[in-house]
C-alpha positions as CSV (number, residue, x, y, z in Angstrom):
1,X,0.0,0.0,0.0
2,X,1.1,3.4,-0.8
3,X,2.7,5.2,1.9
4,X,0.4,8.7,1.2
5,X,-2.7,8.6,0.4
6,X,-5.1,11.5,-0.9
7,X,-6.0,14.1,1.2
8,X,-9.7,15.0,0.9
9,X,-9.3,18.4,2.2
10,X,-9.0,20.0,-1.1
11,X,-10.3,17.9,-4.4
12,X,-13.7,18.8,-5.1
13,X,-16.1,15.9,-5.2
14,X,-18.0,17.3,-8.6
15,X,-14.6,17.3,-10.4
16,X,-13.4,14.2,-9.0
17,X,-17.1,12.5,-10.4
18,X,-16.9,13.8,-13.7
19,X,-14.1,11.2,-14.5
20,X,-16.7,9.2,-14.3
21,X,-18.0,10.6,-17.5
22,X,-16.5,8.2,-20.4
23,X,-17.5,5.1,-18.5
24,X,-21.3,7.0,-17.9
25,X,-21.3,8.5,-21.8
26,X,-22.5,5.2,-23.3
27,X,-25.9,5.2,-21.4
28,X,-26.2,8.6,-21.3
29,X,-29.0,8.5,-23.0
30,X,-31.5,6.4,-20.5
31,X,-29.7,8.0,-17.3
32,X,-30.8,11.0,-18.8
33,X,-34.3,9.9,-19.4
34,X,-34.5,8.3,-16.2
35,X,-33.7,11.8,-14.6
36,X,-36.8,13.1,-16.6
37,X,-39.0,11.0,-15.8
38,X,-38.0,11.4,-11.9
39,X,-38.7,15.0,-12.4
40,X,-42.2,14.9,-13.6
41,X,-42.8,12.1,-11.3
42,X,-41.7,14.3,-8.0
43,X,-43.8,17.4,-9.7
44,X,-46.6,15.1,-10.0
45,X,-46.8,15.1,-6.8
46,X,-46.8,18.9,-5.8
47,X,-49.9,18.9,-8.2
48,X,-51.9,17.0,-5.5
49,X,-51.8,20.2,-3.1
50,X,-53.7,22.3,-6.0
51,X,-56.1,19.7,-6.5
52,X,-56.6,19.7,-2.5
53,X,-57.5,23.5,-2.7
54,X,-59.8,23.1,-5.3
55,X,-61.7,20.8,-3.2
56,X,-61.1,22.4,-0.4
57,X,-62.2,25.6,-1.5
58,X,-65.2,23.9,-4.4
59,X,-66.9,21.1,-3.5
60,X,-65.9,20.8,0.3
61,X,-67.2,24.4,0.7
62,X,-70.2,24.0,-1.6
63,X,-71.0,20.5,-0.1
64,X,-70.9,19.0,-3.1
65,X,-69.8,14.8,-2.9
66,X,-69.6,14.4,-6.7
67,X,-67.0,16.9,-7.0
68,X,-65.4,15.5,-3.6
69,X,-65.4,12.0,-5.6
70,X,-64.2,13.7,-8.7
71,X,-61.5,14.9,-6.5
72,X,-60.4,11.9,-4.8
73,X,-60.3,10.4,-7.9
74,X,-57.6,13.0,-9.6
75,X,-55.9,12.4,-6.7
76,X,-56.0,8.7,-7.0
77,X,-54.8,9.3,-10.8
78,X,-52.1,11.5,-9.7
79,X,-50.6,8.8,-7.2
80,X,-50.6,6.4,-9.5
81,X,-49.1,8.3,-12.5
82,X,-46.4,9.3,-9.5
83,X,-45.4,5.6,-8.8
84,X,-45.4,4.7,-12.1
85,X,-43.6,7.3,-13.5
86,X,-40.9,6.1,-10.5
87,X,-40.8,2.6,-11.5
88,X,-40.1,3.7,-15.2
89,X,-37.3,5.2,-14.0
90,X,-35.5,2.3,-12.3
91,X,-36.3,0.1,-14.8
92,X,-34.2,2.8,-16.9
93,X,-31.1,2.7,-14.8
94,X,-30.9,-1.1,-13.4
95,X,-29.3,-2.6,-16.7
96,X,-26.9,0.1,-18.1
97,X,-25.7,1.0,-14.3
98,X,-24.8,-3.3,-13.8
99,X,-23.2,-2.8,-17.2
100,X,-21.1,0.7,-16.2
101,X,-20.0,-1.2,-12.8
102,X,-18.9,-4.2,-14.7
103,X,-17.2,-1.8,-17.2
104,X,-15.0,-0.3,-14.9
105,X,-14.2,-3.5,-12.8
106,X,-12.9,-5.3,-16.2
107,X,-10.7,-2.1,-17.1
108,X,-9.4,-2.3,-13.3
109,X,-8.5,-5.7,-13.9
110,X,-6.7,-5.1,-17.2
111,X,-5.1,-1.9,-15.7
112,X,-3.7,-4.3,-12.8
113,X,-2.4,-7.0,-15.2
114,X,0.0,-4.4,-17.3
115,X,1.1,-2.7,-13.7
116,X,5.0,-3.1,-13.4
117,X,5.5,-5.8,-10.7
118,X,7.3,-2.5,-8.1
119,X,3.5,-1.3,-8.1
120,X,2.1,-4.5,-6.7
121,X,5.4,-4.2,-4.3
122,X,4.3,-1.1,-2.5
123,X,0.4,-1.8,-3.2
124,X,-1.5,-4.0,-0.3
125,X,-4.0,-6.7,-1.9
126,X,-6.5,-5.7,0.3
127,X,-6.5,-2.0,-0.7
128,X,-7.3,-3.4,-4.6
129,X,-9.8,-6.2,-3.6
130,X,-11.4,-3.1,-1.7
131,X,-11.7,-0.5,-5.1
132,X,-12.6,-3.5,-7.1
133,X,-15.9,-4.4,-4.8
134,X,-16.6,-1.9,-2.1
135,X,-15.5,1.1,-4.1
136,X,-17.6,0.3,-7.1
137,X,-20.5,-1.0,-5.5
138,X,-20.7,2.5,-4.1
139,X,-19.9,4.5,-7.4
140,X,-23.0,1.8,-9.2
141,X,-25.3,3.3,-6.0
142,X,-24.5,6.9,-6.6
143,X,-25.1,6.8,-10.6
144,X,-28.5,4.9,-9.8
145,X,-29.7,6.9,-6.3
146,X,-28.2,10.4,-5.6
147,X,-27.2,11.3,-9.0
148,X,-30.5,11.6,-10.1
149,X,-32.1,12.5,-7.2
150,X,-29.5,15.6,-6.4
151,X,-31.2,17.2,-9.3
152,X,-34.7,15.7,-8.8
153,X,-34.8,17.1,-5.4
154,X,-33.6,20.2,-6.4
155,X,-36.1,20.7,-9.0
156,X,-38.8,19.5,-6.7
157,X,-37.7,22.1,-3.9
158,X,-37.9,24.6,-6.2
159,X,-40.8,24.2,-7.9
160,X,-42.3,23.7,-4.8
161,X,-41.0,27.3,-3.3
162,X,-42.4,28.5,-6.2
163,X,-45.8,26.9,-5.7
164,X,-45.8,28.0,-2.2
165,X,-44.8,31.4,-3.4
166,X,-48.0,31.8,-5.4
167,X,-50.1,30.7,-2.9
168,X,-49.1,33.3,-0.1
169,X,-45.6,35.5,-0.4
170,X,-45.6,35.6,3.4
171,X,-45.9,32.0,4.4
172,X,-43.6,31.4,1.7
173,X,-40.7,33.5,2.8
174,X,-41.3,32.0,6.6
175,X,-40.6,28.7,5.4
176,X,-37.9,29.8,3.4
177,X,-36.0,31.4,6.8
178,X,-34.0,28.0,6.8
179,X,-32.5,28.0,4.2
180,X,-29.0,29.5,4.9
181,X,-28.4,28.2,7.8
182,X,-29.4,24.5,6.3
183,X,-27.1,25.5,3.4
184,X,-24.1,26.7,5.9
185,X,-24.3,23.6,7.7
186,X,-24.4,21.5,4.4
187,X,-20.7,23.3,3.0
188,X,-19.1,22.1,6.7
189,X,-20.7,18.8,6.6
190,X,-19.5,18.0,3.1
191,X,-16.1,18.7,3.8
192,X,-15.4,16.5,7.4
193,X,-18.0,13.8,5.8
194,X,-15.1,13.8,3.2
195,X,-12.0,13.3,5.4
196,X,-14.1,10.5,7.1
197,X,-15.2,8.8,4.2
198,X,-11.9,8.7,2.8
199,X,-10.6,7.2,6.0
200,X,-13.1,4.7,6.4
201,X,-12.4,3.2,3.0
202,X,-8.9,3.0,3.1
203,X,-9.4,1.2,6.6
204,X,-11.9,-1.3,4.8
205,X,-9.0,-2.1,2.3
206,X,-6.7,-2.6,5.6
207,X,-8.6,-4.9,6.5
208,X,-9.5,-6.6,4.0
209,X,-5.1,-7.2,3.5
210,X,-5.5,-8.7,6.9
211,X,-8.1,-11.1,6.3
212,X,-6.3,-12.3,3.2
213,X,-2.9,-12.8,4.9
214,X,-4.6,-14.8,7.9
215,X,-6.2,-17.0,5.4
216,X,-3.5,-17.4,3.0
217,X,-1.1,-18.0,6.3
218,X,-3.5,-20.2,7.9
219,X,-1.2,-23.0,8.4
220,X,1.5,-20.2,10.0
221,X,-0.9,-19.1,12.2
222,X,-1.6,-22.4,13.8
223,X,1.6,-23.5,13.4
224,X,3.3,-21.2,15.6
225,X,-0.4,-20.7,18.2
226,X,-0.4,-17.1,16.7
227,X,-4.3,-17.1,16.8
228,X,-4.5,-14.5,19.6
229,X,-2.8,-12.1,18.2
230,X,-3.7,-12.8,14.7
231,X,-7.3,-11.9,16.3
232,X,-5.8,-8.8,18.0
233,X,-4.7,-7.1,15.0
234,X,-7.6,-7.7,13.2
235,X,-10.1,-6.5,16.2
236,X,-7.8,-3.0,16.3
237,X,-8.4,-2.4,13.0
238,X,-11.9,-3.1,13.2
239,X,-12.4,-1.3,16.4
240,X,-11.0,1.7,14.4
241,X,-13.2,1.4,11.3
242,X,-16.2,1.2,13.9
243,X,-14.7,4.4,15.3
244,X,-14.4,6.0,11.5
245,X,-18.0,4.8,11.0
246,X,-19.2,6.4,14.1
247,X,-18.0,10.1,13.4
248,X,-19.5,9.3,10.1
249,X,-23.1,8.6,12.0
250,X,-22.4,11.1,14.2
251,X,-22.0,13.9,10.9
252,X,-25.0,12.9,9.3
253,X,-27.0,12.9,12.7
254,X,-26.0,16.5,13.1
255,X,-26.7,17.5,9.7
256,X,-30.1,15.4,9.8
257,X,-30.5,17.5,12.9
258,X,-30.5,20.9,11.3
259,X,-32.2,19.6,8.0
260,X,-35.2,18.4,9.7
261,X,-35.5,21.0,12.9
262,X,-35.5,24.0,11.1
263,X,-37.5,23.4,8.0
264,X,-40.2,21.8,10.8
265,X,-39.8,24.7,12.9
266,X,-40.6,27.0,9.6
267,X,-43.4,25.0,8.9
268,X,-45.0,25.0,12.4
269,X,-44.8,28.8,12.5
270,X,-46.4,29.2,8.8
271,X,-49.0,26.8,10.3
272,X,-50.0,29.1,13.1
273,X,-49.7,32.2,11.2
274,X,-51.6,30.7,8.6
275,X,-54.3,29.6,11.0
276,X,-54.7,32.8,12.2
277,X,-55.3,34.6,8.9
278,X,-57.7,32.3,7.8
279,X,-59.4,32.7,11.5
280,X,-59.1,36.8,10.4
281,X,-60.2,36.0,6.6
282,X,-57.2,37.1,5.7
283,X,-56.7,33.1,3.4
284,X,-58.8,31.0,2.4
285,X,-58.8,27.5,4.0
286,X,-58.0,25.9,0.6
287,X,-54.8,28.3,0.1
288,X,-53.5,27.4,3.7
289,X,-54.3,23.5,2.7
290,X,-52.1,23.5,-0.4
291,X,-49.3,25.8,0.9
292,X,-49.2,23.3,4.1
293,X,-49.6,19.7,1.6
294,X,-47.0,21.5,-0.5
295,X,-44.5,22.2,2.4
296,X,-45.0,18.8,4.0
297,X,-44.2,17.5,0.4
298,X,-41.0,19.0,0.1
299,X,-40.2,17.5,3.5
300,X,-38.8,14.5,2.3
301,X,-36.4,15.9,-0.7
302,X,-35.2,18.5,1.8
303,X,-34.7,15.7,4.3
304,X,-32.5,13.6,1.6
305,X,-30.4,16.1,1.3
306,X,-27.8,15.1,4.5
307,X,-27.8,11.2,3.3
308,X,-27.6,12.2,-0.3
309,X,-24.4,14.3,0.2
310,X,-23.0,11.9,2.3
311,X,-23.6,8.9,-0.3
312,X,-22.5,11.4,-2.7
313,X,-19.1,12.4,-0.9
314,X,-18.1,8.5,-0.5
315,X,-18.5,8.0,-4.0
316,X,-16.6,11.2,-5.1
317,X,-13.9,9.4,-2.5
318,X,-14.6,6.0,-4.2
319,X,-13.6,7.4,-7.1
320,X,-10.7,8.8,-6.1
321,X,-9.2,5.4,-4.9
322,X,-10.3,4.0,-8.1
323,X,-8.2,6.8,-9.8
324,X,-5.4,6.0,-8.2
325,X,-4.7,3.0,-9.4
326,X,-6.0,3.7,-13.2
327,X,-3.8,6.3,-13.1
328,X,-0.5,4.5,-12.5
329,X,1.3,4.2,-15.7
330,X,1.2,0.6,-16.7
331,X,4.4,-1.2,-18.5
332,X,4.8,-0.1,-22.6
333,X,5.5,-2.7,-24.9
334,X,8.7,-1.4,-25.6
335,X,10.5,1.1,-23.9
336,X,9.7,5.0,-24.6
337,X,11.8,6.3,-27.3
338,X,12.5,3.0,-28.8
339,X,12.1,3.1,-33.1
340,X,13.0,0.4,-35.2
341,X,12.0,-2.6,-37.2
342,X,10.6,-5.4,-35.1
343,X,13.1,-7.9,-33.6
344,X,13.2,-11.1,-35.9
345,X,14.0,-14.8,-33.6
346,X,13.8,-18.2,-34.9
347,X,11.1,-20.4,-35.1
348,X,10.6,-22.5,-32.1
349,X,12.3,-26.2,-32.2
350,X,15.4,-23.9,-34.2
351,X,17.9,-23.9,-31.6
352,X,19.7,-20.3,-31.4
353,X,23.1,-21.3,-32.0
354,X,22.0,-22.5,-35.8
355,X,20.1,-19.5,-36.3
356,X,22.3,-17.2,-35.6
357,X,25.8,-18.2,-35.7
358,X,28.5,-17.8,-33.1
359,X,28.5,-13.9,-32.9
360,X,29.4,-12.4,-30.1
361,X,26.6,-10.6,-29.6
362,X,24.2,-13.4,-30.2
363,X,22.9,-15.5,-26.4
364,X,21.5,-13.2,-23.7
365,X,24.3,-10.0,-22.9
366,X,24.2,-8.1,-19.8
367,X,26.4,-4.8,-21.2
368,X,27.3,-2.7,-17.9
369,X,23.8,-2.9,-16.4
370,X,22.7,-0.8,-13.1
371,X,19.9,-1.0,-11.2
372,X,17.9,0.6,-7.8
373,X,14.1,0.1,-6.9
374,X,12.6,3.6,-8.1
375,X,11.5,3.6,-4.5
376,X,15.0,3.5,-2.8
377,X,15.9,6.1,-0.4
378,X,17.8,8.7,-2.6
379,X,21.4,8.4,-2.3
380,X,21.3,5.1,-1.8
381,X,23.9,2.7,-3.6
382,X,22.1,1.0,-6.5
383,X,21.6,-3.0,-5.8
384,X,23.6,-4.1,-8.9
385,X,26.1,-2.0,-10.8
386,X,28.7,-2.4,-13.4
387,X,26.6,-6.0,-14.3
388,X,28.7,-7.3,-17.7
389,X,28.1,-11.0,-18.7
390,X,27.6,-13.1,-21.5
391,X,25.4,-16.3,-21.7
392,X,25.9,-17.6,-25.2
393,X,23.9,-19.9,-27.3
394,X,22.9,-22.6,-26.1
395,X,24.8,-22.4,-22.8
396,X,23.7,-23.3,-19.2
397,X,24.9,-20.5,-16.7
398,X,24.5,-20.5,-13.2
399,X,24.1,-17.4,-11.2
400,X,25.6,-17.5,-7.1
401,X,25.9,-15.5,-4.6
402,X,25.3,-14.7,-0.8
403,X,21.9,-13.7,0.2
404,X,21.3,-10.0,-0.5
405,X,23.6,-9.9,-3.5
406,X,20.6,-9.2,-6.1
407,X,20.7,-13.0,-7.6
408,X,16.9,-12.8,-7.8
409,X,16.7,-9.1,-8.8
410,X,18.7,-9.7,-11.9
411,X,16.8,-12.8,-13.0
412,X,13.9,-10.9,-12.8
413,X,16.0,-8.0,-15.3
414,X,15.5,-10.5,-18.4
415,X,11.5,-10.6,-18.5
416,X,11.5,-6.6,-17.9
417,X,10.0,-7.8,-14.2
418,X,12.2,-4.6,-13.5
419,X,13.4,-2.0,-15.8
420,X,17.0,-1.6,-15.8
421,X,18.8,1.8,-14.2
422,X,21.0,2.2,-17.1
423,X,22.9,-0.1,-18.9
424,X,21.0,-2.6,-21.2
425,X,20.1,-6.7,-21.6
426,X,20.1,-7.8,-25.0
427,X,18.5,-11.2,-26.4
428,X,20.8,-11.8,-30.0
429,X,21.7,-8.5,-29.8
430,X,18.6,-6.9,-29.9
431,X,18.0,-4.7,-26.8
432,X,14.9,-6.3,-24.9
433,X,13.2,-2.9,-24.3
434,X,13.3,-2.8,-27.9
435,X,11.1,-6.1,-27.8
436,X,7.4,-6.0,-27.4
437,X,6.9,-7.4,-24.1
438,X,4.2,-10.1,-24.9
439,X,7.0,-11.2,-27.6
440,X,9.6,-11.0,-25.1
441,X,7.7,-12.9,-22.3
442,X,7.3,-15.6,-24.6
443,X,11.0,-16.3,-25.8
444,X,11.7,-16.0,-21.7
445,X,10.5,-18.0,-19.7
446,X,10.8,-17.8,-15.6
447,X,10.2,-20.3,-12.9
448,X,10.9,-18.9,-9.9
449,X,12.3,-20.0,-6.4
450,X,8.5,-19.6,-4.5
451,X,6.2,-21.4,-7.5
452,X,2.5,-20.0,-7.4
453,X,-0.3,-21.7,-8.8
454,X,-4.3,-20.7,-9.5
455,X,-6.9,-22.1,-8.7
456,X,-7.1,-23.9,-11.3
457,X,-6.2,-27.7,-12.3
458,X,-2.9,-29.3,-12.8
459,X,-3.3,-28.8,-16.4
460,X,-4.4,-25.5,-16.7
461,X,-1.3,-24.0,-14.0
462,X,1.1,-25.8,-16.0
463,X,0.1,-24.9,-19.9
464,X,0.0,-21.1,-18.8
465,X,3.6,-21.4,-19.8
466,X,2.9,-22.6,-23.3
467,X,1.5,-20.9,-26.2
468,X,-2.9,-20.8,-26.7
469,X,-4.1,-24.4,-27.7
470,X,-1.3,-26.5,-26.8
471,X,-1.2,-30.3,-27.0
472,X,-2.0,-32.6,-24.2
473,X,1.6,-34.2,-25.8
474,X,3.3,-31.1,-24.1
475,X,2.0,-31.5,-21.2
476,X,2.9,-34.6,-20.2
477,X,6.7,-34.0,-21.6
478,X,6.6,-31.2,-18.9
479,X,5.5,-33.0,-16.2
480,X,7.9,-35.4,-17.2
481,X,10.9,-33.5,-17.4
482,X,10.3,-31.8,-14.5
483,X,9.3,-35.2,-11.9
484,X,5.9,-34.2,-11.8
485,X,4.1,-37.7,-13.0
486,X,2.6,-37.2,-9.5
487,X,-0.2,-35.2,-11.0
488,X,-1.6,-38.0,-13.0
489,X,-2.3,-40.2,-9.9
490,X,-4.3,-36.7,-8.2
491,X,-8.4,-38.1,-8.1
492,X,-8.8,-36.1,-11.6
493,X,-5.6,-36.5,-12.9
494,X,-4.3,-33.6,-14.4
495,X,-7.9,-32.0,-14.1
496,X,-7.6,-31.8,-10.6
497,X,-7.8,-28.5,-9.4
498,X,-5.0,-27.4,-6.8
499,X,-7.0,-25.2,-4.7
500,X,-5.6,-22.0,-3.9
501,X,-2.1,-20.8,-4.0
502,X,-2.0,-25.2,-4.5
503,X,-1.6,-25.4,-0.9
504,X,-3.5,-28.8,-1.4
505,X,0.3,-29.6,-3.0
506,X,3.6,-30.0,-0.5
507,X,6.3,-27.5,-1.3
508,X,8.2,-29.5,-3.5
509,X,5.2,-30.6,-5.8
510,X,4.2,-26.6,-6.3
511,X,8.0,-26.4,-7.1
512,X,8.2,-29.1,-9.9
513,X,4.7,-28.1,-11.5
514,X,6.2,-24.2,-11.4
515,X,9.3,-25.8,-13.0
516,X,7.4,-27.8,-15.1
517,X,5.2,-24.3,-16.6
518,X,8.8,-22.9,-17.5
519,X,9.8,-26.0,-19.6
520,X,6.2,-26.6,-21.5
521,X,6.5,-23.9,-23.9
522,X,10.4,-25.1,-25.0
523,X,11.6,-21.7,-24.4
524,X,14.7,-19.7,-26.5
525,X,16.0,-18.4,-23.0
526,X,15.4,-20.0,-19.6
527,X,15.6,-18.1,-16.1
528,X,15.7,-20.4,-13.3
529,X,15.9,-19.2,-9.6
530,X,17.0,-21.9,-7.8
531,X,14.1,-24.5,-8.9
532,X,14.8,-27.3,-7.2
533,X,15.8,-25.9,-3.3
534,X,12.3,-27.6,-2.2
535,X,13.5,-31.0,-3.8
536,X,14.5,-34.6,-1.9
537,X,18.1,-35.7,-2.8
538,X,16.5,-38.6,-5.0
539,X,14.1,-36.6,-6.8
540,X,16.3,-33.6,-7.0
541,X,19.0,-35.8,-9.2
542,X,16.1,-37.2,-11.5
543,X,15.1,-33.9,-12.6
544,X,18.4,-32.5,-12.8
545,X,18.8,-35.5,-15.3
546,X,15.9,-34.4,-17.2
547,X,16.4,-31.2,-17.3
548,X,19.8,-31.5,-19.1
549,X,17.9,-32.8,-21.6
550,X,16.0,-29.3,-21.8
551,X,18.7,-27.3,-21.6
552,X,20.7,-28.8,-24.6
553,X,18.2,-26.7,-26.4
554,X,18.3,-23.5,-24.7
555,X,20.1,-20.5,-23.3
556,X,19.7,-20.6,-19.4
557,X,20.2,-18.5,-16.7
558,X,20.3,-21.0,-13.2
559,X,20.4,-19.1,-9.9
560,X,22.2,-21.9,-7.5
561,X,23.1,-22.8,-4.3
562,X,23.3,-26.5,-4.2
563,X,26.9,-27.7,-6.3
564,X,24.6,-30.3,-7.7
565,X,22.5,-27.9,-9.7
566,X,25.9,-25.4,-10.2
567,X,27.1,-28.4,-12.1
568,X,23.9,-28.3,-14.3
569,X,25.2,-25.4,-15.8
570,X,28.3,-25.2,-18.4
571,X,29.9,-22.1,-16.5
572,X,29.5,-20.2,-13.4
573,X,29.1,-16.6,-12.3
574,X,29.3,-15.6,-9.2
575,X,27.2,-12.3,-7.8
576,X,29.4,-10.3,-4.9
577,X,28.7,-7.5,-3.5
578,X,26.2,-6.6,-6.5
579,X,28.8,-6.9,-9.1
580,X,30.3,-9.8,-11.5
581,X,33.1,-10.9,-10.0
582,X,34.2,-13.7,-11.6
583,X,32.9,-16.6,-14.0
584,X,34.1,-19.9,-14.8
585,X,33.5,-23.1,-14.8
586,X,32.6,-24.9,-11.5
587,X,35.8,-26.7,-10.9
588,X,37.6,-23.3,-12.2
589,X,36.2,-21.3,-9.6
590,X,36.7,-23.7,-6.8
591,X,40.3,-23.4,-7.0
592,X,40.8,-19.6,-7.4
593,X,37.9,-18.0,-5.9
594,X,37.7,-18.0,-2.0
595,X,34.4,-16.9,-1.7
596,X,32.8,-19.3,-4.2
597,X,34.8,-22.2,-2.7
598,X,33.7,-21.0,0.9
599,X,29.6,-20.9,-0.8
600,X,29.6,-24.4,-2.4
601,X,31.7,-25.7,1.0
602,X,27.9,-24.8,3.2
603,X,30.1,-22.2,5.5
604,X,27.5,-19.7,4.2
605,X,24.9,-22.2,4.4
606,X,23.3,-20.3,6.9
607,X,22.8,-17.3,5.2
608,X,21.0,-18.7,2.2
């Protein structure tokens, strides 16, 4: 999760919901209509006071019961025109406001898939789980409910004023008296119902993150009797989101306060005054009817007002947080600046070293490369500098080092997991940010030292490394290579689904069907970081004996700890200190290096 998060103090919540706009523009049309249609319903029903002082004042006064019946049935008309006229206008906004929602959730999810992976670094899970559900759920509530009714009420109230204005100037402006003060208190309310808003969602998303991490930690949790505090944490947090939602209640209380005592205050004195004047003669009993049926009319849109600001204020605030993650710039397919004709490779099943010859520039080339997370204290030393080193064709290189020396980082350079600082990677000599990523991602493939797997079956986690419509044949050559036959004997075979993260799977069957992803596609270029550390002895040496087969065939970077899978590779480097500091083969560096000798010799062991 972000470190800072939007203050509320000073965006304005009609400019922050017009960015709402292209998502609203293609149902325009019926939210429009809808609005219309809201607007002669609610005027419909200021019509029923005039039709009360015409019986008031005609048939009531002239006892006359067919015009009384003639009345109540106008009125009976008017009702139902009024509910009608409502229900015309849901119908109008159910479908195209489920669409707009769904809209806007599918463009999240896109957004998030082409996010560099340092976003998701500093992001929280919980915080995007939150602006994909909560979040939208309120923005589909505010385009259905207080959108529309923000200007039907408005309309209504002043029409009504109007109305009331007609019938007697003086009543009128007595019921008007409210109306700054109710306006006052509607500015201050709008901006703390803001702040608090704002708060309360981003404490939802908190916890949300904490609910995930205690299920997807489960077996941590009991592991190690951490169920206590597990609980703790997550009754603090909810303990402040109750507290959040409290001052929210305790805003719209006051508001709903003012809103409702003043107006009804206005209205009682127009009622007395009233009286008396039609006591005096002064108004006719009809007049003082439809002035009083028109104020108590108006009752309920000026009442709306506290709830609809605040409904409208946490979906301004909703759309913020959505906003702030559509608005992170996701990864380009090449990198800005780049020109050029597109990158030409061979054909898969062509092995490199035939398509391209012995050049030195041809294998995967690491020319002086430099890198620091963009979110490194400034100052800082970068993690790898002055990174030169050249995997040929066709060869097998392992990458050691000490923990912290940025082994994993630099894998992670090759698939553009991380942009490079300066410095460049180049696959054949062609610079990778001069490769579209899709292309690139697909000559590269990755399997890395903590696998992940869907919830999805056997099959499906493993062919996400392989091109659309792959063969069974390559399937079961994967699971092959990389030990994983265990899948066929799973209740569905390889249709079995893993359950999440596959913790249904022990550690070192997520680690061979990870590995087993990597090889199913026959990649050009391999990145392995450490693959195997989850591995037996016995099954670690039959996939190492496999996997020679696979990487006859391709250009592999291996990050190692184990000599056994050092010696998969044809040469070594080893990572110090974030540089290159020497390569070789294993037996090479074992006699002239010291600190290779003292890794592969376990006197580091313990800070793998």
């Amino acid at each position: 999760m972000p470190t800072t998060r939007a203050t509320t103090e000073e965006r304005s919540a009609a400019r922050t919901l017009l960015r709402l706009w292209p998502y609203v523009r293609p149902v325009r049309v019926r939210l429009f209509t809808a609005a219309v249609v809201a607007v002669v319903a609610s005027c419909t029903g200021l019509v029923i006071p005039l039709v009360l002082k015409w019986m008031v004042d005609g048939p009531v006064a002239d006892r006359d019961p067919a015009g009384v019946w003639r009345g109540a049935l106008y009125l009976l008309l008017l009702g139902v025109a009024e509910a009608v006229l409502f229900g015309i206008r849901r119908w109008l906004v159910a479908r195209p406001l489920s669409g707009v929602e769904a809209e806007m959730r599918a463009d999240l999810y896109r957004h998030l898939q082409r996010l560099p992976v340092a976003f998701h670094d500093r992001w929280a899970s919980g915080q995007l789980l939150s602006r994909g559900t909560t979040d939208l759920m309120l923005l589909r509530m505010f385009l259905a409910f207080p959108l529309t009714f923000l200007l039907v009420n408005s309309v209504t109230i002043l029409v009504g004023m109007v109305i009331m204005l007609l019938q007697d100037w003086a009543l009128g402006l007595v019921v008007l008296g409210p109306a700054l003060p109710v306006m006052w208190t509607c500015v201050l309310f709008e901006r703390r119902y803001a702040q608090a808003a704002r708060r309360a969602q981003d404490q939802v998303g908190d916890l949300a993150t904490v609910v995930e991490e205690s299920v997807l930690g489960i077996r941590i949790i009991k592991g190690f009797g951490r169920h206590r505090s597990q609980a703790r944490a997550f009754r603090e947090l909810s303990d402040a989101l109750r507290g959040t939602e409290l001052r929210k209640a305790r805003l719209l209380a006051t508001i709903w306060g003012v809103i409702v005592t003043l107006p009804e205050a206005a209205i009682g004195t127009a009622l007395v005054l009233g009286v008396v004047r039609v006591a005096d003669g002064d108004l006719s009993a009809g007049t003082l009817v439809a002035f009083l049926s028109t104020a108590l009319a108006l009752r309920w849109p000026v009442d709306s007002i506290g709830f609809l600001l605040a409904m409208s204020q946490e979906a301004a605030t909703a759309t913020e947080r959505y906003f702030e993650v559509m608005d992170e710039t996701p990864e380009t397919s090449t990198a800005p600046g780049v020109r050029g004709t597109r990158p030409t490779f061979p054909e898969h099943g062509q092995t490199l070293l035939s398509s391209v010859g012995t050049g030195t520039s041809a294998g995967l080339r690491f020319e002086n490369v430099r890198f620091r997370y963009p979110d490194a204290p400034p100052g800082s030393p970068p993690l790898l500098h002055h990174i030169d080193l050249h995997i040929r064709p066709g060869e097998s290189m392992a990458l050691v080092g000490a923990t912290g020396s940025g082994k994993t980082t630099l894998t992670a350079l090759v698939p553009r997991l991380h942009e490079v600082t300066s410095g460049r990677i180049t696959l054949n000599g062609v610079d990778i940010t001069a490769i579209p990523r899709e292309e690139l991602r697909a000559r590269v493939a990755v399997a890395f030292e903590e696998p992940t797997l869907f919830s999805t079956s056997v099959g499906e986690n493993v062919l996400m490394g392989a091109a659309d419509g792959a063969e069974r044949a390559a399937l079961d050559h994967a699971l092959a290579v990389a030990q994983a036959e265990f899948a066929h004997a799973l209740p569905q075979g390889a249709e079995t689904r893993v359950g999440e993260q596959g913790l249904s799977l022990s550690g070192g069957q997520r680690q061979r069907l990870a590995l087993a992803r990597a090889v199913v596609g026959r990649p050009e270029f391999l990145v392995l970081d450490d693959p195997l550390s989850a591995l037996d002895v016995h099954t670690e040496a039959a996939v190492e004996a496999a996997l020679r087969q696979v990487l006859a065939d391709t250009t592999a970077l291996i990050v190692a700890h184990r000599p056994s899978t050092v010696l998969l590779a044809d040469r070594v480097a080893l990572l110090s200190d974030g540089r290159i500091t020497a390569v070789g083969t294993h037996q090479e560096l074992l006699h002239t290096n010291t600190e290779y000798a003292q890794l592969m010799s376990g006197e580091q062991e313990g800070s793998r």
